[in-house]
N, C-alpha and C positions, 0 to 999 in steps of 0.2 A: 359418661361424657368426660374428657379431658382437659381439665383445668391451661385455659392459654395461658396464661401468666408460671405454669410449671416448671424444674429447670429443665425437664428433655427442649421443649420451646426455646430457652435462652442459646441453650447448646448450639441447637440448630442453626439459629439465628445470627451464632457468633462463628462456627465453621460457615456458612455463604458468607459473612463478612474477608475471613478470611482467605478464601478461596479467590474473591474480586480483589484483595488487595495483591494474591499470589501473582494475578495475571496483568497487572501494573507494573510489579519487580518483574516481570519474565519480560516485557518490553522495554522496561531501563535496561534489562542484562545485553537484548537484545539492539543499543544502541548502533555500535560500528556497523550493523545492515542496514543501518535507513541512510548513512554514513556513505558506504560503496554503492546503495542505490541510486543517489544523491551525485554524486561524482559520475556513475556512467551515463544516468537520466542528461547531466550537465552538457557533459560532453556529445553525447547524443543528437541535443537540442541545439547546438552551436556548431556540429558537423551540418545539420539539416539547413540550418542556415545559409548557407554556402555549398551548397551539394547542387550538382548539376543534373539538370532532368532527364538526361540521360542515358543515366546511368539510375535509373528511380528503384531498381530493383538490388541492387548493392545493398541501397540505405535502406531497403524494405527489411533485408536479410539482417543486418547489422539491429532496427528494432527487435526483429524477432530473439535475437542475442539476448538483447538487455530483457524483455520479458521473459527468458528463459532464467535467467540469473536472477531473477525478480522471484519467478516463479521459487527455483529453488531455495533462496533464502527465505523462503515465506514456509516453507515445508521442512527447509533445518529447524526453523526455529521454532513452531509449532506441531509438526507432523501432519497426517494427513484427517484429524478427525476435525470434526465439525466447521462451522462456516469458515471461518479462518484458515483451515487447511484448503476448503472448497476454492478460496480465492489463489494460493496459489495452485493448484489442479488449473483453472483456467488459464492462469496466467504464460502457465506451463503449454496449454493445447495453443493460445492461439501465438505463443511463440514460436511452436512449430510448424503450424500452419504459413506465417510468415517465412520463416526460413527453407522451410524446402518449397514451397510454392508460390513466391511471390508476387509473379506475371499471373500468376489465376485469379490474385483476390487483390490487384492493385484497387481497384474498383471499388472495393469494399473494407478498404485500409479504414476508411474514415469511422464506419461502423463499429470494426473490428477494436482499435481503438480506443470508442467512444465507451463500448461494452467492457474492454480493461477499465476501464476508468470508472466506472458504473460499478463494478466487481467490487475493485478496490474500496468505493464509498459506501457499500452499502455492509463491505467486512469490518469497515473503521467503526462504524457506527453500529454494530453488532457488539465489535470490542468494547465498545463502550460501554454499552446497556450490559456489560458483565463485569465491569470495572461498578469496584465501591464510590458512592458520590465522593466521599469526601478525598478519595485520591487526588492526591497536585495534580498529575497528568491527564486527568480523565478529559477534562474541558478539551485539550489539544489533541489526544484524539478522535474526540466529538468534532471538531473543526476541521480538522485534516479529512474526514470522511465527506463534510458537507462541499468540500474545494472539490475534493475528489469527484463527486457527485455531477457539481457544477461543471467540472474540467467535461466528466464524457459527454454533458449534455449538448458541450458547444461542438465539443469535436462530432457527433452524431449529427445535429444541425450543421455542420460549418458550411458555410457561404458562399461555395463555388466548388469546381471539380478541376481536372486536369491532373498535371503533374506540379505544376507551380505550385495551385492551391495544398495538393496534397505536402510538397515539402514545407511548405509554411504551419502545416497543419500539423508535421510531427515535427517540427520545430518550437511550436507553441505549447505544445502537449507535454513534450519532455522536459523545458526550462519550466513550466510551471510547477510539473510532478519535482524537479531535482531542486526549486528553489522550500516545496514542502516537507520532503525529504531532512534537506538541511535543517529546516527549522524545528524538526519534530527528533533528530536527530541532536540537537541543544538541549531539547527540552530532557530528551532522555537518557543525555549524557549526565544533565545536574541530576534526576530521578536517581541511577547509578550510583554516585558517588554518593548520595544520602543514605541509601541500601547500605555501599558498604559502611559508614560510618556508624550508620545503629546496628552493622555484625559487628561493629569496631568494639564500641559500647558495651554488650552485651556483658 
């Protein structure tokens, strides 16, 4: 039988330490992408606004854009292994789906959607539970994943159909994602600059 309290035990226990705190610093590094998410999500959300129905497959095309860009910043900056990369692999299908076949899945935008947004919350909340407790940023990831959550639940339920509903719908969906964005994007800009200061230290 081997003694738990051994150092092989402490070893172990102090590499998973630092492995969770690695993937903390890989999303402070990873700030300016929640940054440019944030900004096209914005602008997205306040295009929809004001988008004329149409024309409802233009703006259909143009989300598929920003989930493409989404997609791929999520696979720059992670690559393609485990849930994390999985999120953007989705991210990535249903922004192509969007963009070359609009008028097929107008219908099912709201789903489509809701499902990114389900993706998204259930990747935060992954990242999380492999974030160390005691990291600054782990909370606001944890939190970012439950909006997330929240956001695809309502875009899945939302409360009417047509074209109206629908551009209100990716009107609401993207000022909410680019206002989280931004804020997650603070948090991980201060994360950043703390990194560097303790390689300053060193």
């Amino acid at each position: 039988m081997t003694d738990p309290n051994s150092p092989r035990e402490e070893i172990l226990e102090v590499g998973s330490l630092d492995n969770r705190d690695a993937l903390g610093d890989q999303l402070a590094g990873l700030w300016w992408t929640f940054l440019l998410r944030g900004i096209l999500a914005g602008l997205l959300g306040i295009a929809a606004l004001f988008w004329p129905t149409g024309s409802i497959s233009l703006l259909l095309r143009l989300v598929g854009l920003v989930l493409i860009v989404d997609g791929s910043l999520t696979l720059l900056g992670f690559g393609r292994r485990g849930l994390i990369g999985g999120v953007g692999i989705g991210a990535l299908l249903i922004g192509l789906v969007l963009l070359i076949w609009p008028e097929g899945v107008a219908r099912l935008t709201f789903f489509l959607l809701g499902a990114w947004a389900l993706i998204v919350g259930v990747g935060s909340l992954m990242a999380w539970r492999q974030m160390s407790d005691q990291h600054p940023d782990a909370p606001s990831v944890r939190n970012s994943g439950i909006i997330a959550l929240l956001i695809g639940l309502v875009l899945i339920f939302w409360p009417g159909s047509g074209m109206v509903a629908l551009g209100w719908a990716i009107a609401f969906g993207a000022l909410a994602f680019s206002a989280m964005m931004f804020w997650l994007t603070a948090r991980f800009k201060r994360a950043h600059d703390r990194v560097a200061m303790r390689v300053v230290n060193r």
